[in-house]
PASEBA-1860 file (N, C-alpha, C; in nm, 3 decimals):
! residues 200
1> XXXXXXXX> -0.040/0.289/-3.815/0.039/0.300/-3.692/-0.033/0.233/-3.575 ~ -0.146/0.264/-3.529/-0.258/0.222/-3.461/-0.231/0.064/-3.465 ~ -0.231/-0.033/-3.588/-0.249/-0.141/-3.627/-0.116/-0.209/-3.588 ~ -0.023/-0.159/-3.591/0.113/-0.218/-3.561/0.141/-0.226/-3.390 ~ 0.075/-0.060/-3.345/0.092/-0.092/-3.249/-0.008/-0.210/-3.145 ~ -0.104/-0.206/-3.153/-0.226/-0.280/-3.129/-0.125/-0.487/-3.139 ~ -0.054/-0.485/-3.292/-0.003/-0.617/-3.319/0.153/-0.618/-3.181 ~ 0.202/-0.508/-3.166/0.326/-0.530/-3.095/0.263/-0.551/-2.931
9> XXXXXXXX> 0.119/-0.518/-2.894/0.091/-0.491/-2.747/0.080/-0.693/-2.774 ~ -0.024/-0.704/-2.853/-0.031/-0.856/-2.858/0.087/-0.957/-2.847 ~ 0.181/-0.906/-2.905/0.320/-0.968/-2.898/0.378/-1.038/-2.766 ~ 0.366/-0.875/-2.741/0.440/-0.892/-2.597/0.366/-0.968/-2.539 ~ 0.206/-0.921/-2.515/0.114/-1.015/-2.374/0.136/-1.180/-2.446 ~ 0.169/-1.239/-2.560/0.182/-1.377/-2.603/0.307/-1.404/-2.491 ~ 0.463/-1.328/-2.618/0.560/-1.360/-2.513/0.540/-1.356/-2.341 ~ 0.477/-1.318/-2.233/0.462/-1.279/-2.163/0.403/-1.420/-2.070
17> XXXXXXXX> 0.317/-1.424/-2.155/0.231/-1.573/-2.100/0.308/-1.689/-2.122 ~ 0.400/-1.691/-2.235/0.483/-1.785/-2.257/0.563/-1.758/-2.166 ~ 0.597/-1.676/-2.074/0.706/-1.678/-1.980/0.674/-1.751/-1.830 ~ 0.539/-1.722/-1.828/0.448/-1.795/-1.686/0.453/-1.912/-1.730 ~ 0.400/-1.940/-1.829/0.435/-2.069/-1.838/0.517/-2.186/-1.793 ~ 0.644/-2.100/-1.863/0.798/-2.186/-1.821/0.795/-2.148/-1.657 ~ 0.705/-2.101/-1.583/0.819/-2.097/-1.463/0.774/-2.226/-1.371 ~ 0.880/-2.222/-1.234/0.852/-2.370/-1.223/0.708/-2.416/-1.167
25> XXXXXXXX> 0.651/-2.319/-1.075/0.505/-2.377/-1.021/0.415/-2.248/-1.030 ~ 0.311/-2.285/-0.984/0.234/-2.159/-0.975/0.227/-2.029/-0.892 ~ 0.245/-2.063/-0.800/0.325/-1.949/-0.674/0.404/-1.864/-0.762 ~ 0.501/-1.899/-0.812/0.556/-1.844/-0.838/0.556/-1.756/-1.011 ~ 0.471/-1.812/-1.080/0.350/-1.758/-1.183/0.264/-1.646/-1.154 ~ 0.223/-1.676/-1.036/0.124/-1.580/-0.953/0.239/-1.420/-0.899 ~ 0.342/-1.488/-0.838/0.494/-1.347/-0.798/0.440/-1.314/-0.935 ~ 0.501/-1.341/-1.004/0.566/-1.292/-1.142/0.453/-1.193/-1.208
33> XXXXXXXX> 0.364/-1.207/-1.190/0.172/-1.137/-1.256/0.189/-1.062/-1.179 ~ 0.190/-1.020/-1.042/0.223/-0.913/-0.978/0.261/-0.813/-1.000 ~ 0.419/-0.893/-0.999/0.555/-0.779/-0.996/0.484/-0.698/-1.134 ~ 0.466/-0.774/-1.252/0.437/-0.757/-1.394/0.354/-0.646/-1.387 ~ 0.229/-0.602/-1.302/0.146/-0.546/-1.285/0.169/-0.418/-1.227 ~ 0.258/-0.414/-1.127/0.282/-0.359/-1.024/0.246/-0.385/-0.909 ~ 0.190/-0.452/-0.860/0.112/-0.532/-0.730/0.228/-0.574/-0.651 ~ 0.355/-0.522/-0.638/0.465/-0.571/-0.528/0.476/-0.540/-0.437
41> XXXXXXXX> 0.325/-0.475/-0.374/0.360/-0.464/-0.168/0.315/-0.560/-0.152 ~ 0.440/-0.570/0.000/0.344/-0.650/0.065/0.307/-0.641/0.202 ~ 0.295/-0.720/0.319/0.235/-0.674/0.444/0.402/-0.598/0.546 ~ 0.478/-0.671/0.454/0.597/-0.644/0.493/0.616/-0.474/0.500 ~ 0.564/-0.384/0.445/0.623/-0.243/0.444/0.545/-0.202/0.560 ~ 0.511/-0.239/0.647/0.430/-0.208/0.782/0.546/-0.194/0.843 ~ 0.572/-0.127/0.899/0.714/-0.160/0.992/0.689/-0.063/1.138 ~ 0.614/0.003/1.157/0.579/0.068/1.264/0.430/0.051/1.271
49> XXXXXXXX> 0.333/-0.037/1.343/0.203/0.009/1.356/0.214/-0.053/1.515 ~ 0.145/0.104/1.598/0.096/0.080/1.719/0.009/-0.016/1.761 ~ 0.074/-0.071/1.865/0.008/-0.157/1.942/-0.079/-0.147/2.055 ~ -0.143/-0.220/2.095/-0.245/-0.186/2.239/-0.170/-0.194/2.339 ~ -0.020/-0.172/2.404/0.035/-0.157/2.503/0.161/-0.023/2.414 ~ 0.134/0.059/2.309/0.137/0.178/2.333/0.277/0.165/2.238 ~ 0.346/0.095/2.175/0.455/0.074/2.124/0.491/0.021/2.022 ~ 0.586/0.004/1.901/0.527/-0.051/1.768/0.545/-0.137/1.747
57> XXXXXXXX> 0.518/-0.242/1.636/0.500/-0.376/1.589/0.528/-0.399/1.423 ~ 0.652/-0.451/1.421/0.714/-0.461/1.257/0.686/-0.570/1.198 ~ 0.627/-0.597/1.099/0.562/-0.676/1.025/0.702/-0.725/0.992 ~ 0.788/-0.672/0.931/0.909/-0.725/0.879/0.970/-0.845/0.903 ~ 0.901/-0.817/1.038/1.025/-0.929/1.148/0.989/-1.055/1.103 ~ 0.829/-1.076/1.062/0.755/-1.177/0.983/0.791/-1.271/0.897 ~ 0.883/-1.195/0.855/0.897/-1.319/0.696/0.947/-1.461/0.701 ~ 0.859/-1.488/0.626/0.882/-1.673/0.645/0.785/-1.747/0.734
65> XXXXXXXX> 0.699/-1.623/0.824/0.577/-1.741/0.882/0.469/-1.691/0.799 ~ 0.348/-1.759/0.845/0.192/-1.728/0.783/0.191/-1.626/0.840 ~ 0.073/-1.573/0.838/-0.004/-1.463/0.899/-0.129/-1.436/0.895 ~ -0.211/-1.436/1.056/-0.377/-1.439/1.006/-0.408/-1.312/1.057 ~ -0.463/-1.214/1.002/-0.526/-1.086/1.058/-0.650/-1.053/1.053 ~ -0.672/-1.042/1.182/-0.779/-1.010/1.221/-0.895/-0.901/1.305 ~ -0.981/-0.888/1.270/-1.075/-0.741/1.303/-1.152/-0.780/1.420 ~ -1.115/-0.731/1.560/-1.152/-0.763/1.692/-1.272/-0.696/1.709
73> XXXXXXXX> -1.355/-0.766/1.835/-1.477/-0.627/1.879/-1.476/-0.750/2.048 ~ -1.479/-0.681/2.175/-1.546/-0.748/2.271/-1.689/-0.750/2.261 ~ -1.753/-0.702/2.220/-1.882/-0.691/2.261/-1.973/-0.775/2.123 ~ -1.944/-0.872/2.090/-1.985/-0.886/1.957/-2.012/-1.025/1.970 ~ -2.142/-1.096/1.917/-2.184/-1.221/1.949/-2.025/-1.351/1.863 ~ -1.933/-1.302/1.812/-1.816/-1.355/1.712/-1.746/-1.372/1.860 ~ -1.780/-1.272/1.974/-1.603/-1.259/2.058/-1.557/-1.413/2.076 ~ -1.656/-1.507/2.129/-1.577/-1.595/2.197/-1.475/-1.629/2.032
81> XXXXXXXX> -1.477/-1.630/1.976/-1.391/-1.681/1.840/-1.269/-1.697/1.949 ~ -1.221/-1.520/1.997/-1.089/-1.493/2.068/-1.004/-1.635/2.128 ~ -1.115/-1.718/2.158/-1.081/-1.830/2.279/-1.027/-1.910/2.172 ~ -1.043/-1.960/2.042/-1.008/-2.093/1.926/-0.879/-1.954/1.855 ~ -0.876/-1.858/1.852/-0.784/-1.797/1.752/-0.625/-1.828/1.866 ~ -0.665/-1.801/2.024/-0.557/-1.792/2.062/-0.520/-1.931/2.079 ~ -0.652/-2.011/2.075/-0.540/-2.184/2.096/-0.516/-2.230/1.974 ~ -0.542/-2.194/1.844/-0.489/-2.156/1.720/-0.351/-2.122/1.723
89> XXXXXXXX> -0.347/-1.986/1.808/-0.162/-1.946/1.785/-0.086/-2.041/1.844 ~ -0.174/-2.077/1.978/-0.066/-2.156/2.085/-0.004/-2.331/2.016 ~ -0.080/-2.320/1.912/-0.073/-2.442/1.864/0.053/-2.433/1.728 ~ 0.037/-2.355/1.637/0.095/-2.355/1.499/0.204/-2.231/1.525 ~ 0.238/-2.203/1.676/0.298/-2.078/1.679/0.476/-2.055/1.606 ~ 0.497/-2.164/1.611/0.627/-2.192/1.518/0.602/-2.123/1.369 ~ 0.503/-2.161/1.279/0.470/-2.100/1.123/0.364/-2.010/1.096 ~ 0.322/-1.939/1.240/0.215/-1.910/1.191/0.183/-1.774/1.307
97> XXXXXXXX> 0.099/-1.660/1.298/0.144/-1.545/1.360/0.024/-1.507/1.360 ~ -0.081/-1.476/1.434/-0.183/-1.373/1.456/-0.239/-1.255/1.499 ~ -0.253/-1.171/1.431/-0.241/-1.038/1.482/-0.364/-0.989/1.477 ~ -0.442/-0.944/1.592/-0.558/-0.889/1.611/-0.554/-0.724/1.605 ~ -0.664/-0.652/1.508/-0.737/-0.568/1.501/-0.855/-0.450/1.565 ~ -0.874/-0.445/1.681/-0.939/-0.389/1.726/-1.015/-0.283/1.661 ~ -1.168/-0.334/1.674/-1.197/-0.184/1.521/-1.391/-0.162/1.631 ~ -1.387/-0.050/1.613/-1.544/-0.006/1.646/-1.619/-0.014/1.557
105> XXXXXXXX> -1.626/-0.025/1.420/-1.626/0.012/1.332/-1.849/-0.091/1.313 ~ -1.831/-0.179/1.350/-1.974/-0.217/1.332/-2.082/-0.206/1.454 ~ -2.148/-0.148/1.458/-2.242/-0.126/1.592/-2.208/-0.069/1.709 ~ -2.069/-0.024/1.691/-1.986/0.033/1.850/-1.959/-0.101/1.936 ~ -1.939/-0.217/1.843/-1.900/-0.328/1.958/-1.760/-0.319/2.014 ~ -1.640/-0.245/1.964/-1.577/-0.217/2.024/-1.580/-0.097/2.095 ~ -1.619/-0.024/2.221/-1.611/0.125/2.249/-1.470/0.112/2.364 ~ -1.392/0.008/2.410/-1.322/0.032/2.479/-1.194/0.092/2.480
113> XXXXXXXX> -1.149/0.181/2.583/-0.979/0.175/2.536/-0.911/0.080/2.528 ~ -0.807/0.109/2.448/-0.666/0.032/2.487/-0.655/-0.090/2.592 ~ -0.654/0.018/2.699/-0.667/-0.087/2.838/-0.761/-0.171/2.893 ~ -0.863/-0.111/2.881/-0.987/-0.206/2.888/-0.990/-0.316/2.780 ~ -0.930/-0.291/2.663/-0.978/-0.387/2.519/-0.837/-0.512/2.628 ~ -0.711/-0.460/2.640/-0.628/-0.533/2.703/-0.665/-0.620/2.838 ~ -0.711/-0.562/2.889/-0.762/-0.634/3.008/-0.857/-0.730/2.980 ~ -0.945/-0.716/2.867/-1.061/-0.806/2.879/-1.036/-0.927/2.808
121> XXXXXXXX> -0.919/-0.898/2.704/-0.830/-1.016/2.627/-0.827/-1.119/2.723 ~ -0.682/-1.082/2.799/-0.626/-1.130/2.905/-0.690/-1.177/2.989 ~ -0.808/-1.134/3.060/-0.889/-1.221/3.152/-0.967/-1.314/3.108 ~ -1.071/-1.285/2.987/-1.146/-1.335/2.968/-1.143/-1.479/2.853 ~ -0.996/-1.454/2.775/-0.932/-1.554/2.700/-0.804/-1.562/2.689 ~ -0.734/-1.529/2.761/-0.561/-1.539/2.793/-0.510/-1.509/2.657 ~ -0.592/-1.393/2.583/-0.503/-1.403/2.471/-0.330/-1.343/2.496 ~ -0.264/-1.402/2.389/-0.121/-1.370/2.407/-0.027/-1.308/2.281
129> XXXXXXXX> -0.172/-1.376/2.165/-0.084/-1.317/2.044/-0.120/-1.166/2.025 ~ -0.007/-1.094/1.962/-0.023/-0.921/1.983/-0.175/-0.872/1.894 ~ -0.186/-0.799/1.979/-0.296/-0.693/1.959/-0.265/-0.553/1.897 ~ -0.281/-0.510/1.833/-0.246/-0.363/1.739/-0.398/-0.242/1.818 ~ -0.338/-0.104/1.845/-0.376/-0.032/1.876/-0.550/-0.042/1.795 ~ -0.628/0.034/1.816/-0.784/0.033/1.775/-0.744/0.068/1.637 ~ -0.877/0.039/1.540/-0.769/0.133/1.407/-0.936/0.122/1.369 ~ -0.961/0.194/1.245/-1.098/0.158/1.137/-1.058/0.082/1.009
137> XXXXXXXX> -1.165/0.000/1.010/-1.118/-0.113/0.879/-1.218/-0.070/0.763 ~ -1.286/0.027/0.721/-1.363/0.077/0.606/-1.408/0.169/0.562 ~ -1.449/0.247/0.490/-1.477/0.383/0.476/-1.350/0.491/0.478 ~ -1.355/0.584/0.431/-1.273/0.688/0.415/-1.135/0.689/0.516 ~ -1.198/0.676/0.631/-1.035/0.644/0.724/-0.986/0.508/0.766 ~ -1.010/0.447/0.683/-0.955/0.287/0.672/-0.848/0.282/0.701 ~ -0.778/0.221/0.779/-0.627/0.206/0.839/-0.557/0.138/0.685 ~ -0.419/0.234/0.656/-0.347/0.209/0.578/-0.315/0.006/0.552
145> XXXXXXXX> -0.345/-0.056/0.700/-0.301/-0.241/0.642/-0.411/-0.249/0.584 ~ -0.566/-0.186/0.606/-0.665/-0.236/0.581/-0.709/-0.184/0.415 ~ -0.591/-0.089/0.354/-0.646/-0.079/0.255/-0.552/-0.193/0.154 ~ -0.460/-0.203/0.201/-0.405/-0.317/0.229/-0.411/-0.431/0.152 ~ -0.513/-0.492/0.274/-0.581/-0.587/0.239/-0.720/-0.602/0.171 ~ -0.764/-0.474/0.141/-0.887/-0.492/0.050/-0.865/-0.450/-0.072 ~ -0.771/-0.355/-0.073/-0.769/-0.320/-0.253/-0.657/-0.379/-0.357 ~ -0.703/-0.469/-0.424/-0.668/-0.541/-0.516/-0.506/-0.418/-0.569
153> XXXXXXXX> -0.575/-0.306/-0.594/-0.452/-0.190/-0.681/-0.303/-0.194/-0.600 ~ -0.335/-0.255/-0.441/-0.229/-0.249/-0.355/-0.208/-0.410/-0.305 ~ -0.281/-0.526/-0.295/-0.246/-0.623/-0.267/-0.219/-0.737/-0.359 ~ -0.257/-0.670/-0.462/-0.254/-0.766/-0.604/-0.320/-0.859/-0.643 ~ -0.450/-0.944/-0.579/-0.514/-1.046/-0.542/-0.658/-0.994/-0.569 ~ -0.698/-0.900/-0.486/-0.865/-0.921/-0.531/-0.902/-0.761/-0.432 ~ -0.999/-0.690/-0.440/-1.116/-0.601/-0.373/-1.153/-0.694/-0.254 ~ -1.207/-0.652/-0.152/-1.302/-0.724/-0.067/-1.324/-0.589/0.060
161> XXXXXXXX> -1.440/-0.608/0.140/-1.486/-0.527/0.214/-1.467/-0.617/0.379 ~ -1.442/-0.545/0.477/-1.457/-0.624/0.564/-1.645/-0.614/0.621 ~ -1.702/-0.754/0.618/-1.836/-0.721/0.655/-1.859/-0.747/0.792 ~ -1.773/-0.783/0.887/-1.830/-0.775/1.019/-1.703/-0.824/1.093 ~ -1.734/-0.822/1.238/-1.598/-0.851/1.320/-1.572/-1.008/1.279 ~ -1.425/-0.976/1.323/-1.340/-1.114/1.301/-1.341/-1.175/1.161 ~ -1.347/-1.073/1.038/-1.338/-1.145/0.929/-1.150/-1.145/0.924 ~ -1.108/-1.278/0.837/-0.987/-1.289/0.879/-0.911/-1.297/0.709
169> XXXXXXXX> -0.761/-1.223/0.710/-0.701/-1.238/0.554/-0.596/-1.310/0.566 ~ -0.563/-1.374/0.526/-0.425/-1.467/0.524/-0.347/-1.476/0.392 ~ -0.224/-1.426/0.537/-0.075/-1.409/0.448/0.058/-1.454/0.454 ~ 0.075/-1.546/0.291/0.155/-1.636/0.304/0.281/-1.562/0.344 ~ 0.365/-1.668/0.330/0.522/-1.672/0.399/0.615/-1.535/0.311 ~ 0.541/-1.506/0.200/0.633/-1.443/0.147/0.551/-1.283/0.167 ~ 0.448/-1.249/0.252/0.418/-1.108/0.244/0.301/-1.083/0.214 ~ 0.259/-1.186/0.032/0.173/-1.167/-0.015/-0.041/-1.226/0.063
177> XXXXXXXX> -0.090/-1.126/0.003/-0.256/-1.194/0.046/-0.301/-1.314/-0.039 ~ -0.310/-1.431/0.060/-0.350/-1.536/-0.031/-0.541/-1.574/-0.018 ~ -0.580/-1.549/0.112/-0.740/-1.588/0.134/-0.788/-1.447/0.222 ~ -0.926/-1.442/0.190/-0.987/-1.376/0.274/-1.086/-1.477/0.330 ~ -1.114/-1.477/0.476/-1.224/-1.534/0.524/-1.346/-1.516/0.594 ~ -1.470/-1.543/0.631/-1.563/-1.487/0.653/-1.575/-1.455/0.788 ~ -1.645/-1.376/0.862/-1.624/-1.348/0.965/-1.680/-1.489/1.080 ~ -1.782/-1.548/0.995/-1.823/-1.643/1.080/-1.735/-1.813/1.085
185> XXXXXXXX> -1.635/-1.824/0.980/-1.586/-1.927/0.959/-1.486/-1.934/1.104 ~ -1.511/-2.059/1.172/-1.421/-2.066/1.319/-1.284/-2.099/1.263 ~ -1.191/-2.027/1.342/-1.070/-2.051/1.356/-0.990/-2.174/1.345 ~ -1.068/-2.287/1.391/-1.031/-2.366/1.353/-1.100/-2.495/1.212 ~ -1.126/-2.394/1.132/-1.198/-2.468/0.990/-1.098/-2.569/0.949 ~ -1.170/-2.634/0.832/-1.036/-2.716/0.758/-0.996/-2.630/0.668 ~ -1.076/-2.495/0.591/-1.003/-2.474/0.525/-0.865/-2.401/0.603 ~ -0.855/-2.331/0.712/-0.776/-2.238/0.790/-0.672/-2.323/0.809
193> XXXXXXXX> -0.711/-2.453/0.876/-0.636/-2.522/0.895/-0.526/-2.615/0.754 ~ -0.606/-2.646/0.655/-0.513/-2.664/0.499/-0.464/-2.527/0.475 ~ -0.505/-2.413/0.480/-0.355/-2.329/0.461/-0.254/-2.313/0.548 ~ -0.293/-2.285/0.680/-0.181/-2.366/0.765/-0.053/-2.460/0.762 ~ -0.157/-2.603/0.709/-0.049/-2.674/0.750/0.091/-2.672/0.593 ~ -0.011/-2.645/0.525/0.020/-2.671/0.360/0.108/-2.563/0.290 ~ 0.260/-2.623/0.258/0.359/-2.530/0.191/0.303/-2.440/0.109 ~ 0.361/-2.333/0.028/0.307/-2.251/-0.103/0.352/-2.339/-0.205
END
């Protein structure tokens, strides 16, 4: 019994692979391993997360642009990044959407409120693309996007830890996590910039 069943699991995972196969590109090879898995959230079931002016922010509304998210701190030798992420948005803002993170979470570089984290945006780099309320990106009270985006069991793609401010995840047009990036890679890299410009 053992032996038959063991030959029918093989079966299927053959047929199975023969089905990725036939499909038309890889994107869509990659959907299909997912769904197959169970790995079908995506950033899309966010549909209420507070923002730093006190009100919510629906991922939903999203679909069909990129998406770069990112883990803020003012006080953090990364901040000026803020200044290339927002002429980043101001630039690709047609396909492409950035949503900042506010997190204390490494050294207390963020300790500000709300308003202060808002004010210092705004003065100090005119940022414009939305800001999401403070949240924690690791350890036991990890904000629900952030588990998100690190655990493979929920994003379908891979584990990863965030190791310091401004590490950034990018998410294609359809929801799914396609890159994680390092906290020190500038905003405007080539690789940031080839997923950008470049269809799925």
């Amino acid at each position: 019994m053992k032996k038959k069943r063991n030959s029918l699991i093989y079966l299927i995972g053959i047929l199975f692979l023969g089905f990725l196969g036939s499909c038309k590109n890889k994107q869509e090879a990659i959907k299909m391993t997912h769904d197959f898995e169970g790995h079908n959230q995506t950033i899309y079931q966010f549909s209420a997360v507070p923002n730093i002016q006190e009100g919510l922010f629906d991922f939903s509304k999203l679909k069909g642009k990129k998406i770069l998210i990112v883990n803020t701190a003012s006080k953090c030798g990364l901040t000026y990044q803020y200044e290339d992420l927002e002429a980043l948005y101001k630039k690709y803002q047609d396909s492409l959407e950035i949503i900042g993170f506010p997190s204390n979470d490494f050294m207390g570089q963020e300790p500000g409120t709300h308003k202060e984290i808002a004010t210092f945006c705004k003065e100090n780099y005119g940022v414009t693309f939305p800001i999401m309320a403070k949240v924690t990106v690791k350890g036991k009270e990890k904000h629900p996007i952030y588990q998100f985006l690190t655990e493979k069991s929920k994003n379908g793609l891979m584990d990863s830890k965030v190791k310091w401010n401004f590490q950034k995840y990018l998410i294609g047009e359809e929801g799914n996590l396609e890159k994680v990036i390092s906290p020190k890679v500038e905003p405007f890299s080539e690789e940031i910039i080839h997923w950008i410009e470049n269809k799925n």
